[in-house]
C-alpha positions as MATLAB code, in Angstrom:
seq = 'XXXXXXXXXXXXXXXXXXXXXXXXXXXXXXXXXXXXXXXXXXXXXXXXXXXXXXXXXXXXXXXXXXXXXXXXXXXXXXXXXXXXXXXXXXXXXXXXXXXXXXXXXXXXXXXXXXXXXXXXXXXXXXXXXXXXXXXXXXXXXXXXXXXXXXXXXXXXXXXXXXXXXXXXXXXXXXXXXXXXXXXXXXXXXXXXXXXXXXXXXXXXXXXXXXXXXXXXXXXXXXXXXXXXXXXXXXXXXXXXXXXXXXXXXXXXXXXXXXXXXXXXXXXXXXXXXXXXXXXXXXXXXXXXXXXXXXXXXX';
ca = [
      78.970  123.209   26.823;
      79.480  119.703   26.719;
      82.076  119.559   28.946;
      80.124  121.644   31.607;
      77.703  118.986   31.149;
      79.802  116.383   32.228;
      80.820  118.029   35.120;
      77.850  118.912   36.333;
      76.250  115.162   36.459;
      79.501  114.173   37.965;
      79.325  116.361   40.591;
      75.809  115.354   41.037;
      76.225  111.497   41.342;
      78.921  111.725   44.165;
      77.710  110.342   47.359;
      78.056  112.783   50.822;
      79.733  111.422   53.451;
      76.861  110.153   55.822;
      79.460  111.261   58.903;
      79.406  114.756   57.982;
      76.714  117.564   59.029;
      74.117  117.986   56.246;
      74.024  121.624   55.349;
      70.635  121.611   57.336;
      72.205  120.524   60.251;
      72.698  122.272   63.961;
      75.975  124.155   64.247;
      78.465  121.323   65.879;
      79.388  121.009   68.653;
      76.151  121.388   70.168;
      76.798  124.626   73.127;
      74.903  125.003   76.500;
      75.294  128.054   78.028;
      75.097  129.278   81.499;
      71.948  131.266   82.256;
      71.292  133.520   85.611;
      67.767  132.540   85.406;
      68.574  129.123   85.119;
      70.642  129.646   88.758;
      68.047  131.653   90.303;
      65.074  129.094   89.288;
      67.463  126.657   90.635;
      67.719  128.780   94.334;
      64.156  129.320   94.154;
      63.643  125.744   94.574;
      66.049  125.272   97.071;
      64.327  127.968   99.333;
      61.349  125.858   98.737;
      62.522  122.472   99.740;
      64.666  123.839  102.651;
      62.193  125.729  103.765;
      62.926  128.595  106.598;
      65.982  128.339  108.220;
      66.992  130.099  111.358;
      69.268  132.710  110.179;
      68.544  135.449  107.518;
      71.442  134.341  105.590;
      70.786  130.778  104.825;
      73.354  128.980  103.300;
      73.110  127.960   99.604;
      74.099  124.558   97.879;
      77.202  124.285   95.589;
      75.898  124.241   91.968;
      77.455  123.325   88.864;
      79.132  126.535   87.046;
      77.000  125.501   83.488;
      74.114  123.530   84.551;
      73.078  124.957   87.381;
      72.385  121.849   88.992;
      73.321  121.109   92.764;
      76.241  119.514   93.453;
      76.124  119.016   97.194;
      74.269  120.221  100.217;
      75.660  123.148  101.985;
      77.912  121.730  105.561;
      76.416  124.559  107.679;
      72.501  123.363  107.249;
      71.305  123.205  109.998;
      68.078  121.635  108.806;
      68.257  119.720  105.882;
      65.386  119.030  103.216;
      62.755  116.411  103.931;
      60.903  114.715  101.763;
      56.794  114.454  102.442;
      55.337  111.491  104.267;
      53.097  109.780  102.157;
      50.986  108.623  105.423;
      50.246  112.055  107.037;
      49.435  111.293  110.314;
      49.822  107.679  110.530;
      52.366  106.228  113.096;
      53.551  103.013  111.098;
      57.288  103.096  108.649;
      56.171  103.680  105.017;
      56.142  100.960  102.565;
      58.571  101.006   99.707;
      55.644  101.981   97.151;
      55.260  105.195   99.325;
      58.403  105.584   99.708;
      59.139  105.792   96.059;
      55.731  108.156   96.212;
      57.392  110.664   98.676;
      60.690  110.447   96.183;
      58.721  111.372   93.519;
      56.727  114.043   95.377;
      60.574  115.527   96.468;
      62.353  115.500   93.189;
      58.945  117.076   90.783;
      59.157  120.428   94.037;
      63.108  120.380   93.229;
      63.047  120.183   89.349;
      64.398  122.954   88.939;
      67.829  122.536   90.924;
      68.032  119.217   89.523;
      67.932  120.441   86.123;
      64.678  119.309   85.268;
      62.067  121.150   83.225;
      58.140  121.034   82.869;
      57.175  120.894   79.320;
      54.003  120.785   77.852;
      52.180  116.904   78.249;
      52.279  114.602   75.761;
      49.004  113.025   74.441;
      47.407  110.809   77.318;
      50.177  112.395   79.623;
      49.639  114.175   83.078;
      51.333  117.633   83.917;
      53.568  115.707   86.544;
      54.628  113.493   83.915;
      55.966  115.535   81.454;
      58.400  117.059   84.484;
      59.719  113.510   85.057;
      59.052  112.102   81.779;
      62.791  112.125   80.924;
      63.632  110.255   84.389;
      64.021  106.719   85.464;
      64.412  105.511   89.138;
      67.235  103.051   88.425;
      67.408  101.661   92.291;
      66.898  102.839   96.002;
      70.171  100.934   97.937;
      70.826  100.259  101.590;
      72.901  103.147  102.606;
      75.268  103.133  106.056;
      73.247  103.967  109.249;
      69.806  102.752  108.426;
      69.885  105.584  105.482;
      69.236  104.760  101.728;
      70.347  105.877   98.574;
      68.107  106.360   95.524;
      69.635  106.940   92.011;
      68.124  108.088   89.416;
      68.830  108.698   85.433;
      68.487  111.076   83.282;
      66.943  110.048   79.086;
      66.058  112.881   77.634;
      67.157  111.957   74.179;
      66.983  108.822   72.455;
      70.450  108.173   73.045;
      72.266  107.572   76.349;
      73.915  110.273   78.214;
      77.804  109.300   79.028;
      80.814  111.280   81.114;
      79.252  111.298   84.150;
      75.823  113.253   83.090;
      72.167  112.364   83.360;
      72.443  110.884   87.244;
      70.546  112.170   90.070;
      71.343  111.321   93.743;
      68.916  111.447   96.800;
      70.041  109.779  100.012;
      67.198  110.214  102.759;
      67.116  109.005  106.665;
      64.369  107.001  107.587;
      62.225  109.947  109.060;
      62.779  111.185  105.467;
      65.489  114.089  105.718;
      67.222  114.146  102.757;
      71.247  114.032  104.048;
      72.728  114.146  100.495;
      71.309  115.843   96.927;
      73.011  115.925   93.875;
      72.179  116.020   90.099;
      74.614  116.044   86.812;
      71.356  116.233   84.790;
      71.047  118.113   81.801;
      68.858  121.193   81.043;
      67.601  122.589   78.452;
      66.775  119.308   76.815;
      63.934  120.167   74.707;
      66.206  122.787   72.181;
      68.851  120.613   72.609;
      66.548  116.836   71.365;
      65.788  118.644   68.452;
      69.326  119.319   67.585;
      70.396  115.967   68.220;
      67.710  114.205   66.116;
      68.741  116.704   63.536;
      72.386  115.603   63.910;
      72.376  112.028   64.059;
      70.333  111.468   60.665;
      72.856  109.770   58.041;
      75.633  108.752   60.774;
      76.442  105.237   59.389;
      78.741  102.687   62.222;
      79.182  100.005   58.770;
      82.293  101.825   57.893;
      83.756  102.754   61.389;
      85.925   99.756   62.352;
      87.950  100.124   59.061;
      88.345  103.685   59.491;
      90.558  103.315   63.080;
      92.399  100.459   61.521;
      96.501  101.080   62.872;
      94.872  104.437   64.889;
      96.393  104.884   68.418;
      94.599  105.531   71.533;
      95.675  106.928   74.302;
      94.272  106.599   77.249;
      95.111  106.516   82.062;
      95.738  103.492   83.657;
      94.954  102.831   86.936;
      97.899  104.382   88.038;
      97.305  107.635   86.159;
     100.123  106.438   83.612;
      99.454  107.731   80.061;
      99.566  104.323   78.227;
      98.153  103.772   74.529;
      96.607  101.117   72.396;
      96.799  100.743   69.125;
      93.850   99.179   66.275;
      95.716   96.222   64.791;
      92.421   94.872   63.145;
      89.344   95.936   62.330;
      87.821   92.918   64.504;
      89.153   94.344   67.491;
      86.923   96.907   67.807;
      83.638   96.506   69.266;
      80.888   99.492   68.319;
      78.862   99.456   71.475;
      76.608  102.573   71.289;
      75.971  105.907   69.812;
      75.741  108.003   72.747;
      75.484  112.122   73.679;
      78.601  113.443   75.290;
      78.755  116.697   77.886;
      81.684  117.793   78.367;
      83.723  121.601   79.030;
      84.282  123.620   76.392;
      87.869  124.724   76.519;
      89.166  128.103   77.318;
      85.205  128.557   78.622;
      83.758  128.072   81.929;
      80.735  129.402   81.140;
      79.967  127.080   78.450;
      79.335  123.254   77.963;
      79.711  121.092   74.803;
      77.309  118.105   73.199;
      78.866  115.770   71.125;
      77.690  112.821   68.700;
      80.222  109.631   69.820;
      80.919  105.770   69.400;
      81.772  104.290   72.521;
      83.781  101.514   71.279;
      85.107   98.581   72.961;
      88.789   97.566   71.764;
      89.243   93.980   72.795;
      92.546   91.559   71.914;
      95.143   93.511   73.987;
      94.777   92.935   77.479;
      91.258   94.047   79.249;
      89.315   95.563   76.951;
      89.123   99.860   77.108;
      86.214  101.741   76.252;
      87.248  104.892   73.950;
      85.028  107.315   72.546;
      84.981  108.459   69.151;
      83.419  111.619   67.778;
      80.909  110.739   65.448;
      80.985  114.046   63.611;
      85.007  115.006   63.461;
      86.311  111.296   64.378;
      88.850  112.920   67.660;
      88.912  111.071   70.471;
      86.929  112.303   73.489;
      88.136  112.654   76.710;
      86.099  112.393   79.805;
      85.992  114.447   82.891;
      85.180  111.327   85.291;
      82.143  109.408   86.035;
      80.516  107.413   83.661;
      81.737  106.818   81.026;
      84.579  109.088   80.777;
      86.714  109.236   78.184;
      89.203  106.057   77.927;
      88.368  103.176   80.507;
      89.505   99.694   80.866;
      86.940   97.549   81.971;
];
């Protein structure tokens, strides 16, 4: 009896391992899945912001296989969206502030194929808030042939999105005709916040450095060469962020992982290359492109 005693407080003072999922946790990875009425929302918006075209068979935009999201206007439109003028009526060129009005205006009647959801408002928050609550107009950029280019991104969690999600394109004439549309936002955010909240409780970066100490990395140069880098001490590596990371789920194209990582920063070997980390398993990740994909030198 004794000796069951023991055991049982020693098993009882051991510490968990703050980098593995509590017991209460979301099943890991976090899985999107593709949804028909995700796609169809996302036409039904299209039909709205295109409005009627002269054939019966319209053409439809490419859209992502998991997201649903557009991923370019169709070639064969023969009228293209346009956002709404601010100044109904009025002769003059719109100001920027109206400008960024008739963006605003465009992309809360296109949620939906940007991958955007209403949800209900927050306290002291309007109903067209809480569609673009999650979204911040990062900059609208002189474009070639009088056009710009605004970009927006995508914060639906606390953390930043990396691997090329979360960014939403509009690029717009100045009579307002939207000449290029495209969105690697991510749905479905409201299930999937909770799940990350749940997730990142007790992930602890103190220990990290130490843990990759003499790991190799391998990673693309320029070139496309496979090259690798080696940890030779723990003050080479640079914790930068804990971010959310998209990316396909292999052997599935119907499907679209979440993952916890560190993007690091190893510095002393040359220019210093961004690597991400799982936070949950410790693999490397490896990007698809975009932002923050997988290994970069920068």
């Amino acid at each position: 009896a004794l000796a069951l005693l023991m055991c049982s407080c020693a098993a009882a003072s051991r510490t968990a391992d703050p980098n593995l999922p509590r017991a209460d946790a979301p099943a890991y990875p976090l899985v999107l899945e593709a949804s028909e009425e995700r796609r169809e929302k996302a036409l039904a918006a299209w039909s709205v912001i295109v409005g009627e075209q002269p054939a019966a068979n319209a053409p439809k935009p490419e859209l992502r296989p998991v997201t649903a999201t557009i991923e370019s206007l169709p070639p064969a439109l023969t009228t293209p969206p346009r956002m709404p003028k601010v100044v109904a009526g009025e002769a003059r060129t719109q100001t920027d502030e109206e400008t960024r009005e008739s963006l605003r205006r465009f992309v809360e009647t296109a949620a939906p194929l940007l991958g955007l959801e209403r949800r209900a408002p927050a306290a002291g928050e309007t109903e067209r808030e809480s569609t673009l609550g999650d979204l911040s107009l990062v900059e609208v950029a002189e474009g070639p042939n009088a056009t710009k280019l605004a970009r927006y991104r995508q914060n639906p969690f606390d953390l930043p999105l990396r691997n090329g999600f979360g960014d939403i394109e509009v690029a717009f004439t100045p009579d307002l005709s939207v000449t290029r549309l495209k969105s690697t936002a991510v749905p479905d955010t409201e299930r999937l916040r909770r799940a990350v909240t749940a997730l990142r409780q007790g992930l602890a970066q103190d220990k990290l450095a130490a843990s990759l100490l003499n790991r190799t990395f391998t990673f693309a140069d320029a070139a496309g060469n496979p090259q690798t880098r080696t940890v030779a001490n723990v003050e080479s590596v640079v914790v930068r962020d804990l971010v959310v990371f998209p990316q396909p789920r292999a052997g599935a194209d119907t499907q679209l992982e979440l993952r916890l990582a560190w993007e690091l920063s190893l510095e002393g070997q040359g220019a210093p290359l961004v690597v991400y980390v799982d936070a949950v398993t410790g693999e490397q990740l490896t990007g698809t492109g975009g932002q923050g994909a997988g290994a970069t030198g920068r």
